[in-house]
DOROTOR-640916 format. One record per residue (C-alpha): residue number from 1; residue in one letter; x, y, z. Coordinates in Angstrom, 3 decimals, decimal comma. Example, Ala and Ser with C-alpha at 12.3 -4.5 7.8 and 13.67 -1.06 7.14 Angstrom:
# DOROTOR-640916
+-----+---------+----------+----------+----------+
: num : residuo :       xx :       yy :       zz :
+-----+---------+----------+----------+----------+
:   1 :       A :   12,300 :   -4,500 :    7,800 :
:   2 :       S :   13,670 :   -1,060 :    7,140 :
+-----+---------+----------+----------+----------+
END
This chain:
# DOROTOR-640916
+-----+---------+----------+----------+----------+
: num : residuo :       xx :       yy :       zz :
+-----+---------+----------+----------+----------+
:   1 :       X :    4,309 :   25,307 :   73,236 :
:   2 :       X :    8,229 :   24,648 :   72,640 :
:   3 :       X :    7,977 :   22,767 :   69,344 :
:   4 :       X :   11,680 :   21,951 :   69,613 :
:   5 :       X :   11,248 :   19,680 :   72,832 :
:   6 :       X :    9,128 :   16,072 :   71,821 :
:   7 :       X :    5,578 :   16,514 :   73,819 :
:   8 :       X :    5,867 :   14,627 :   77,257 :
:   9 :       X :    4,228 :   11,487 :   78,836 :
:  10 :       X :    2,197 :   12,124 :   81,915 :
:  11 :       X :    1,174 :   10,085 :   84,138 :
:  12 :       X :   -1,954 :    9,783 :   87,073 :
:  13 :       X :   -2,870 :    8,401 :   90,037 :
:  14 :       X :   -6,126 :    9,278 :   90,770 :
:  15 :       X :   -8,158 :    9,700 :   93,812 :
:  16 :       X :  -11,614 :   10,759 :   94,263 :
:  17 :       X :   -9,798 :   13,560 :   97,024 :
:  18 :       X :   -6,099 :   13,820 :   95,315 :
:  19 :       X :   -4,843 :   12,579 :   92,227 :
:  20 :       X :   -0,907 :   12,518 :   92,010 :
:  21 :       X :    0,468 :   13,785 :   88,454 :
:  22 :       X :    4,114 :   12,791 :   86,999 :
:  23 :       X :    5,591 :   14,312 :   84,089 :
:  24 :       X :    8,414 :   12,721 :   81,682 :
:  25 :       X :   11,716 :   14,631 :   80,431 :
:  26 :       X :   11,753 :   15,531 :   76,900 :
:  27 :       X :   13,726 :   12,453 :   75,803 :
:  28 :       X :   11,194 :    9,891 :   77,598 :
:  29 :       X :   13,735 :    8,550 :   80,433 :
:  30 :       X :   12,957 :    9,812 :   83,390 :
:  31 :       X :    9,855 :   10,588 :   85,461 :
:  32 :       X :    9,474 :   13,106 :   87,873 :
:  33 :       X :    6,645 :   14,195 :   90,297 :
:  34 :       X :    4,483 :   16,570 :   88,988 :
:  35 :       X :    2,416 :   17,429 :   92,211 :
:  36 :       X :   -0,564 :   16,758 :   93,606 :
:  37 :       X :   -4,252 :   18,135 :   92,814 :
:  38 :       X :   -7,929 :   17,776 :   93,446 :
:  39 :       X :   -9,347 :   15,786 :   90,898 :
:  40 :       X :  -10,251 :   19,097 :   89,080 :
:  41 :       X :   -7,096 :   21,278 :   89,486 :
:  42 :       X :   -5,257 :   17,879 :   88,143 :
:  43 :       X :   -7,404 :   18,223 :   84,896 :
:  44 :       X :   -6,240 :   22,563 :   84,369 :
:  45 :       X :   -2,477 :   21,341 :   85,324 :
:  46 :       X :   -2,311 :   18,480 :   82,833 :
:  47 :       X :   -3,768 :   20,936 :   80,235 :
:  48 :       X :   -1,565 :   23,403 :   81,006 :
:  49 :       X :    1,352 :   20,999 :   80,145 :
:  50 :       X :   -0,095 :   20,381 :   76,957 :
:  51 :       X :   -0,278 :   23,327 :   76,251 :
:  52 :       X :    3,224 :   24,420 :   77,392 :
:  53 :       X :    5,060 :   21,459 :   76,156 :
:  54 :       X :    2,863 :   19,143 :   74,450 :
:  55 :       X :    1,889 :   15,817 :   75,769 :
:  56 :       X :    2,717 :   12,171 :   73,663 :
:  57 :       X :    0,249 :   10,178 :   76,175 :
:  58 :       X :   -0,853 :   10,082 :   79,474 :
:  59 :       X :   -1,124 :    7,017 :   81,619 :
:  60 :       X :   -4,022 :    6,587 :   84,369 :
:  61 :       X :   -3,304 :    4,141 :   86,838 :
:  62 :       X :   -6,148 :    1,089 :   86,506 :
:  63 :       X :   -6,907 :    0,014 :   90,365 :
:  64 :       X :   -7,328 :   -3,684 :   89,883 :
:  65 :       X :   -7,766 :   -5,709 :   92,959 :
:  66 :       X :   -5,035 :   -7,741 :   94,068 :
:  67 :       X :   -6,469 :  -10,791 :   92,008 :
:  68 :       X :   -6,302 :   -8,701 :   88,920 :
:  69 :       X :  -10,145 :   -7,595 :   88,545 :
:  70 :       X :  -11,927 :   -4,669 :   88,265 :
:  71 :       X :  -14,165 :   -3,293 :   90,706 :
:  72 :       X :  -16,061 :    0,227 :   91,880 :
:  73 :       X :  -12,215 :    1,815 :   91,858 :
:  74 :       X :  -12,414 :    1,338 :   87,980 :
:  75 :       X :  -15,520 :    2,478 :   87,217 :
:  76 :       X :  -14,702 :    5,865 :   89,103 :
:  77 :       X :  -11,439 :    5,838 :   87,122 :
:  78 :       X :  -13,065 :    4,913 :   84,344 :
:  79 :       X :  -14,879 :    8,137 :   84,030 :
:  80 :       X :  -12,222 :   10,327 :   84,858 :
:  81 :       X :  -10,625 :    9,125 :   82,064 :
:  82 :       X :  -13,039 :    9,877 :   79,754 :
:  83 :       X :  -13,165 :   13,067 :   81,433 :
:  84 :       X :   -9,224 :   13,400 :   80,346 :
:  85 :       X :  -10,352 :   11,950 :   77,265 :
:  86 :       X :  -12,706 :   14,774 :   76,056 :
:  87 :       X :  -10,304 :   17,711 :   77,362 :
:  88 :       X :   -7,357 :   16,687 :   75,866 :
:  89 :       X :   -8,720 :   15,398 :   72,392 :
:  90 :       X :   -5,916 :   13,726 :   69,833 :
:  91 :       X :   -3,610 :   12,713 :   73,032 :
:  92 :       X :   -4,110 :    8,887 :   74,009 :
:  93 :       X :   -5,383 :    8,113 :   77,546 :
:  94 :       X :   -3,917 :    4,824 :   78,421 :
:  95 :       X :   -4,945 :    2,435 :   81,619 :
:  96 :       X :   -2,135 :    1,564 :   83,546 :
:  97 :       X :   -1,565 :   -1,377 :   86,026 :
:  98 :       X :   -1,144 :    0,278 :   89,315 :
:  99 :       X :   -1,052 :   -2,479 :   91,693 :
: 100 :       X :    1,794 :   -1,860 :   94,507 :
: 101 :       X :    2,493 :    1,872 :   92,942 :
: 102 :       X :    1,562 :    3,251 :   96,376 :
: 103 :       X :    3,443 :    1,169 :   98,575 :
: 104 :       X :    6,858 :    1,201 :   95,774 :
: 105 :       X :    6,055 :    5,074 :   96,567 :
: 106 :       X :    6,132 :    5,079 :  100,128 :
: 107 :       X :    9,847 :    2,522 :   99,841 :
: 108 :       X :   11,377 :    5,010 :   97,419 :
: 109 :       X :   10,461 :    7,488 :  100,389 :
: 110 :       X :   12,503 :    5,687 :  102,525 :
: 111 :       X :   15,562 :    5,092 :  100,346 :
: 112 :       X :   15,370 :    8,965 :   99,554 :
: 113 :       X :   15,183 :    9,585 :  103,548 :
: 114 :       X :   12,312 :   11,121 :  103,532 :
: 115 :       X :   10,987 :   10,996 :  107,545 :
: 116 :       X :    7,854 :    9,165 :  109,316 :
: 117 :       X :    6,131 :   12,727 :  109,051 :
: 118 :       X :    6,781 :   13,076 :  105,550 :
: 119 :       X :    5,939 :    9,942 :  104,518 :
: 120 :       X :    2,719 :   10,070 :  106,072 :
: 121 :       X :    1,846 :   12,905 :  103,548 :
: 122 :       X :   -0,474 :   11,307 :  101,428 :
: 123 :       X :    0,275 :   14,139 :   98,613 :
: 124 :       X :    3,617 :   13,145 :   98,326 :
: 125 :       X :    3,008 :    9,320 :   98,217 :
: 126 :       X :    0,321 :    9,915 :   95,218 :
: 127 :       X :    2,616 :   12,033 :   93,571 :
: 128 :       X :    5,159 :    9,515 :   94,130 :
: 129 :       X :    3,003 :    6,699 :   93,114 :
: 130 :       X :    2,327 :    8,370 :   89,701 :
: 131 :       X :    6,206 :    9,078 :   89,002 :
: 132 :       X :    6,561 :    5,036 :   89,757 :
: 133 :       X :    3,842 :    4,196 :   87,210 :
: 134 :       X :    5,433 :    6,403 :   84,751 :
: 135 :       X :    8,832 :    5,318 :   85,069 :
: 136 :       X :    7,561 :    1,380 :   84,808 :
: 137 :       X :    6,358 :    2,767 :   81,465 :
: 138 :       X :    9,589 :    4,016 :   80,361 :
: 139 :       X :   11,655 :    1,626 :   80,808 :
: 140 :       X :    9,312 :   -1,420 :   80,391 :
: 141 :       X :    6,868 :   -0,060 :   77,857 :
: 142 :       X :    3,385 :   -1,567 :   77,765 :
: 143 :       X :    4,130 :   -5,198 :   78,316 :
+-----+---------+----------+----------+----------+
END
């Protein structure tokens, strides 16, 4: 690990098939995608950037329903996190609001001119999705 960068925030959208991963720059402005993983490989890559560059926090998207409950989505979610929880011990695991992440994800696809084709890649719209949901984050914080 580079002790003179600060550790990053991460952040994940996860799927029971693909979970999307987003990373922060060193100086907590900007998020990028990470790429996209099985629910597994997502685990190795998250602690293989905390090992490489240390990680502050990472933020798991929280699929409420539209009315703002929770539902089977969170319970699944619910024990990846724990999951996340027990392989990356000291680092904070943090629910995240998710609603409209994937759909923001598949506009910013379109205003980057991305085509039909590739925004029908569901990789790219979770890793997308999980770049929104950290860049909420850094600008807006956890109100």
């Amino acid at each position: 690990m580079d002790t003179n960068d600060p550790p990053r925030i991460v952040a994940v959208d996860y799927g029971t098939r693909r979970v999307g991963v987003a990373i922060s720059d060193p100086l907590h402005l900007f998020a990028r995608p990470y790429g996209t993983f099985s629910p597994d490989d997502a685990v190795k890559a998250i602690e293989d950037i905390h090992r490489d560059t240390g990680i502050a926090c990472v933020l798991v998207g929280w699929p409420l329903t539209p009315d703002g409950d929770e539902g089977p989505a969170t319970e699944r979610v619910q024990q990846y996190i724990n999951r996340l929880a027990k392989r990356l011990r000291g680092v904070p695991v943090l629910k995240v609001d998710e609603r409209s992440t994937s759909r923001r994800a598949v506009e910013a696809l379109v205003d980057a001119g991305v085509g039909r084709k590739g925004r029908r890649q569901k990789e790219r719209i979770d890793a997308a999705a999980a770049a929104i949901l950290l860049q909420d984050y850094l600008e807006h914080g956890d109100d």
